[in-house]
N, C-alpha and C positions, 0 to 999 in steps of 0.2 A: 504494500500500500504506500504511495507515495506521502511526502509530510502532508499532514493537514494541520491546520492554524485551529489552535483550541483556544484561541482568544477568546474573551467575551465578547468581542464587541463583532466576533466573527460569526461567531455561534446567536446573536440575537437580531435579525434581520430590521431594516427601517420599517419593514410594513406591520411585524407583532404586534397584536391588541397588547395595549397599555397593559390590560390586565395579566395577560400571558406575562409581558415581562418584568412585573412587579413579583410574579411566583418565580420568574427562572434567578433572577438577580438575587429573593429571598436564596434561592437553595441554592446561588454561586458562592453567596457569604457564609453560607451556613447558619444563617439566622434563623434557629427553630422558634424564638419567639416573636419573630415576627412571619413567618410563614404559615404556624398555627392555623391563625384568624381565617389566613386566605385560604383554607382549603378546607371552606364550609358547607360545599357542594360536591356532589357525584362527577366525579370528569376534570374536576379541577388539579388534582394530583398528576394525573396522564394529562395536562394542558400542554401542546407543543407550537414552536414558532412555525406558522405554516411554510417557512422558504427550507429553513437548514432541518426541521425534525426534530431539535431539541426540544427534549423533557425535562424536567427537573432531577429529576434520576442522574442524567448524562452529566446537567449543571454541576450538581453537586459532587460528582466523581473528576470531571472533566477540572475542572477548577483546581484541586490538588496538582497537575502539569507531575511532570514525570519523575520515578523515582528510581535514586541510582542501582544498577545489578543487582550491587553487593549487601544493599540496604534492607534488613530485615528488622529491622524494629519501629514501633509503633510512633505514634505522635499526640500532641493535643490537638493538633490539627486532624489528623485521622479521625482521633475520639469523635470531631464537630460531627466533621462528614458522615462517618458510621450515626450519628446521632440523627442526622438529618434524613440518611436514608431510611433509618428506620421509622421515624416520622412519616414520610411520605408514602414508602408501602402501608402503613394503617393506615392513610386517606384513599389507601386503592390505586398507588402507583402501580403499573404492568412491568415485570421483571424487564420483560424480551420486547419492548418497543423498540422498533429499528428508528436511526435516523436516515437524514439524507446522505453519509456517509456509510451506508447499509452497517452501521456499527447500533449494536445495544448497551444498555449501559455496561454490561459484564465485558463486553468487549472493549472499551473504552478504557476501561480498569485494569483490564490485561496489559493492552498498548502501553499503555502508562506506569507498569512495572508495581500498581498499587493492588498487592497481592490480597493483603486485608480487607480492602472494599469490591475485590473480587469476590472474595473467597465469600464475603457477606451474600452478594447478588447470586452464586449458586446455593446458597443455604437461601433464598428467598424464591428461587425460583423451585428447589425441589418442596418448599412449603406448599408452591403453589399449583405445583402438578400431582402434590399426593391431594389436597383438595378438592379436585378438578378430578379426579378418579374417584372417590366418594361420591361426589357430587353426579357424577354420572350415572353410579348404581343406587342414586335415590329415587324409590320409587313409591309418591305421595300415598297414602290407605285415605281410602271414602269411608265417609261414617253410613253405616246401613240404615239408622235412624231418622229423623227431620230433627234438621237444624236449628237450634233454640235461638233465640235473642240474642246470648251474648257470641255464639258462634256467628253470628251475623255480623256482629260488632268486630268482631275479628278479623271477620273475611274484609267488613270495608277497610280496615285498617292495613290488612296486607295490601289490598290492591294500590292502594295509594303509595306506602311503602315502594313496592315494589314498581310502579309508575314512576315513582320517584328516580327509583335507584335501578332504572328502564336503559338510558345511555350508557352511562358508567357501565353494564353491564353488559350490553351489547361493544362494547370497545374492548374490553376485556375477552368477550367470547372470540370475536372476530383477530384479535392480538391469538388467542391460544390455539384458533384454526390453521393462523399460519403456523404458527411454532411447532403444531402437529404434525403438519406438510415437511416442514424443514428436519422436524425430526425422525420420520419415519424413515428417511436414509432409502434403503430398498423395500419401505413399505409405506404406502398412500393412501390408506384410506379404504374403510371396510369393505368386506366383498361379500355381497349376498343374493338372494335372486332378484331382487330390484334392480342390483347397481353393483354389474361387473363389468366396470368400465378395461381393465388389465385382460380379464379375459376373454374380452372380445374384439381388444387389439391384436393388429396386424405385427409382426414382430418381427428386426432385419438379422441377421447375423452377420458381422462383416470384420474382419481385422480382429477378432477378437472380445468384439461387443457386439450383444444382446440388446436392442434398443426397438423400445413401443413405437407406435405411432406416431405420441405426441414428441418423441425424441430423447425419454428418460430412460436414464443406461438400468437395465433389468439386469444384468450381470455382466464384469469386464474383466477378462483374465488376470489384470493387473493383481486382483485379489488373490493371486495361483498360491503365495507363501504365504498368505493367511489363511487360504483352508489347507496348506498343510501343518502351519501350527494346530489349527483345531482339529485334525485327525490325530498327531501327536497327545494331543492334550485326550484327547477322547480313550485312543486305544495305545499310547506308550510310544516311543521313539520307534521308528522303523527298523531300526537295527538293533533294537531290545531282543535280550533272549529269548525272553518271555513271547510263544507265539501268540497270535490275536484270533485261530479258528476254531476256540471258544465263543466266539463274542458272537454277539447279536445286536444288529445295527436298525438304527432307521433313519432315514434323511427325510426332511419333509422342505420342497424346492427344489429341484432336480436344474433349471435353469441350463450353463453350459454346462455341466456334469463334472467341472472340476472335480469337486468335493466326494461324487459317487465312483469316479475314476482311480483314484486312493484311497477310498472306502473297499473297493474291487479287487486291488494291486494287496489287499492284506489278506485278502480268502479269509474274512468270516465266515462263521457256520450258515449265520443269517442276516442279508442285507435287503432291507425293502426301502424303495421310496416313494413319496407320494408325489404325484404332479396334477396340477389341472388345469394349467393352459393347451387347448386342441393343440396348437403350433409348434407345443415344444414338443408333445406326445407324437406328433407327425414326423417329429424330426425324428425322435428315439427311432422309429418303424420304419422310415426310408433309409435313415444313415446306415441301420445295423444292418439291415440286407444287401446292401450294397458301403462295405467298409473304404472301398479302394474311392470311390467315388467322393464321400463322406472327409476324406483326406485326417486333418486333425481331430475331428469334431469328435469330443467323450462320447458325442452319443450313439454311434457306431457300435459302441462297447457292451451295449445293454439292448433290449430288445428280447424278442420271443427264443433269438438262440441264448440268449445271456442265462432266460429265464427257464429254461429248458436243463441247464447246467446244472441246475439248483436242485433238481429231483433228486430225492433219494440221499441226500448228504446228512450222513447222521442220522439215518428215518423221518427225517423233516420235508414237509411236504410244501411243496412254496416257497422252498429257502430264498429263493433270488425271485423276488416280483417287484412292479413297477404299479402301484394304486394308481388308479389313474379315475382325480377327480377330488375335490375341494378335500386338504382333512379335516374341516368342521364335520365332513362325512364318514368321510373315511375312519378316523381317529375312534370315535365309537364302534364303530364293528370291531376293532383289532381290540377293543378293552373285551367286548361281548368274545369274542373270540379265545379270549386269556393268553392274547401276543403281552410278551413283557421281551425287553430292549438291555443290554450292558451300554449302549452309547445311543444316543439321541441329538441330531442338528438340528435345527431349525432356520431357514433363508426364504422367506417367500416376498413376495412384493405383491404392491396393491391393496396394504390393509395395514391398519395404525397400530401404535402400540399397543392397545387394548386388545387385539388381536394375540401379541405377542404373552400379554399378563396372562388373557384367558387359556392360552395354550398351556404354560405352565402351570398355570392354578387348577384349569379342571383336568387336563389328560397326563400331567408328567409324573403323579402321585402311584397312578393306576399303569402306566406302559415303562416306566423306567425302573432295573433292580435296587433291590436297594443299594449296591457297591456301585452302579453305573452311575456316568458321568451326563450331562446335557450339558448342550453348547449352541451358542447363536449367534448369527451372524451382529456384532454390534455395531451397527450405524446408526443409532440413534443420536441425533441431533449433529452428526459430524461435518455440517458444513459450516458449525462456527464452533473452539473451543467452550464457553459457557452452556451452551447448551449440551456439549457433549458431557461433560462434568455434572452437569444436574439431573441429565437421564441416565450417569452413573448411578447415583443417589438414588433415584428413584426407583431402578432395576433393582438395588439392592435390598430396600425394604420391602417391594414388592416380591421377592424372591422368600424373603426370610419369611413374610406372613404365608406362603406358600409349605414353609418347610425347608426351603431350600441356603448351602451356604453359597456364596459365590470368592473364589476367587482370581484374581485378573494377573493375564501376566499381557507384558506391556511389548508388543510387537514394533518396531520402527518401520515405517513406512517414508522410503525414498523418492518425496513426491518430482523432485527434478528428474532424475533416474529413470521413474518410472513415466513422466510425462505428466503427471499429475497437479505442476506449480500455477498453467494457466488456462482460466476457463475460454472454451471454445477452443484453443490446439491442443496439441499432443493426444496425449490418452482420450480427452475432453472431446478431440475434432465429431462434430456432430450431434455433440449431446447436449441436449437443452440446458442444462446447468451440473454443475458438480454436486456430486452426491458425498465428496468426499476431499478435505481442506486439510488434515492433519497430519502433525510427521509421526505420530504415536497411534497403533491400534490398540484398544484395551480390549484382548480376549479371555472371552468368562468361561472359566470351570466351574461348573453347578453339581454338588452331591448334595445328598439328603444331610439335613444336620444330626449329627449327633454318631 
């Protein structure tokens, strides 16, 4: 990112409502008692200058200006700042407001080497995604009686309430829609039979990438030494003594077949996966019958003779199958069926984190052994660090209320190397935006606790 000027007087446009910049000036100084007062309405806290996108969030971090490498200790000037953000998120400031320098406040914090009002904005942002996950599986009870008087006094009183507090929450939904978008990484948004917009895209395979329609990379080899970490991390170093045709596998995303192709290369006892894009299951059936044709494609490797191998191994009937079709679907038959797993992936696209929580919370209990490991693909939020950091957080407690431990081992990712430093070339050429900004991948081992 080139310098940008974090001056004030850069950051507060000639055109900002007086009142806008009476809030942003309050949160540049750090005046929590005189900012108080002003943020006595819904919307006011998330108030931005309409040219640059400052919030007071930004203000208040942005103003601090940079701090040295080496510099790890606090200030009173920190304490203001911290004082003020925490102010401003009670009036309903939004963690992930972008500005016009597509930076949020956490990102703004990073730049500026101000680790502690970072670290604050991922503790406020995973407050407010575990929130926002509650809040989703609330689901209101009707009273089966008639409503009395004071039930009535109530209801008018919510509605007004809630008319009230109508904007402010509509900015905040529309803020965490995107945040969901950005953080679902290779996954977009639920899939179900209203609205399977993923699979009933046209899908290219070229150089490498996997890419929709709309031009969002569904899978790009770059990822080749991250799913051989999480095979490692699943079933043991490849050159472990210890053989792996014990184990019992299941992948659920099949995608370019990376990950099923070193899943394959280990001769498990049992390797199933699930897919349910038509395109990609076409490709499985065209590539394998014709391998020479198919050239590199993993998916050559799999198909009716892959599955045909798989007879009789161990008296196992099905060892080697290819589900083919949603695992909302799928995933239940194999519980009804008493499939249990020593390693379990998970990578699908087209469907949000809630996707990913439900996966683990209702099927990982019932298909996974108890000594096996689960693994998933994490792009959650990785197209900016703060978010990537707070959907740590938030996988984590999600996990633990699950049952589950997680631990992360931290992969380096060579975005120049790999072509990954600029959106639209290299690795990028073609793909509507990057799905992936980091030089660090955090890959999760998940066993049961205890």
């Amino acid at each position: 990112m080139a310098d940008l000027d974090d001056s004030l007087d850069a950051r507060i446009s000639f055109g900002c409502p007086v009142g806008v910049q009476v809030i942003l000036r309050a949160a540049w100084r750090h005046d929590v008692a005189a900012l108080k007062p002003l943020l006595d309405a819904p919307g006011k806290a998330s108030c931005r200058d309409p040219e640059t996108g400052e919030t007071p969030l930004h203000a208040a971090i942005r103003s601090m200006g940079p701090k040295a490498k080496d510099d790890d200790g606090s200030s009173e000037a920190e304490a203001a700042a911290t004082k003020t953000i925490e102010n401003l998120l009670f009036g309903g400031a939004i963690w992930n407001d972008v500005d016009a320098n597509n930076e949020t406040p956490g990102c703004v914090a990073w730049r500026l080497n101000q680790k502690g009002l970072y670290d604050e904005m991922v503790r406020a942002g995973a407050r407010a995604e575990m929130l926002f996950a509650i809040l989703d599986g609330y689901e209101e009870l009707e009273s089966d009686g008639e409503e009395d008087e004071d039930q009535d006094a109530d209801e008018e009183e919510d509605e007004a309430r809630d008319e009230e507090m109508g904007e402010a929450k509509a900015e905040e939904e529309d803020a965490q829609e995107a945040e969901e978008e950005d953080a679902a990484g290779a996954v977009s948004g639920p899939v179900d039979a209203e609205q399977t917009p993923y699979l009933e895209s046209r899908l290219t395979l070229n150089n490498g990438k996997l890419v929709d329609a709309a031009g969002n990379g569904v899978m790009m080899d770059w990822e080749t030494d991250i799913m051989r970490r999480s095979v490692e991390a699943m079933l043991g170093p490849a050159d472990a003594a210890a053989p792996v045709k014990e184990k019992r596998v299941l992948n659920i995303g099949f995608g370019l077949g990376i990950i099923d192709s070193m899943i394959a290369a280990r001769q498990p006892a049992r390797h199933h996966i699930i897919e349910a894009h038509p395109e990609v299951l076409a490709r499985i059936d065209a590539a394998s019958k014709n391998p020479e044709a198919a050239g590199d494609d993993h998916a050559a490797e799999f198909g009716a003779a892959w599955e045909a191998s798989g007879e009789g191994i161990d008296g196992n009937e099905g060892a080697f199958k290819v589900h083919r079709g949603r695992w909302q679907d799928i995933c239940p038959k194999l519980l009804a069926e008493g499939e249990l797993y020593d390693a379990i992936y998970f990578d699908t696209f087209g469907e949000d984190y809630s996707e990913l929580r439900r996966f683990f919370t209702d099927y990982i209990p019932g298909l996974l052994d108890d000594s096996g490991v689960f693994g998933f693909f994490n792009g959650l939020g990785a197209d900016r660090r703060v978010c990537y950091d707070v959907y740590t957080r938030v996988v984590e407690m999600h996990l633990s209320e699950a049952g589950l431990d997680v631990a992360w081992q931290d992969v380096d990712v060579p975005l120049a190397e790999d072509g990954l430093d600029t959106a639209g070339a290299g690795a990028w050429e073609g793909i509507l935006r990057p799905y992936w900004t980091l030089d660090k991948y955090r890959l999760p081992v998940c066993t049961f606790m205890g």
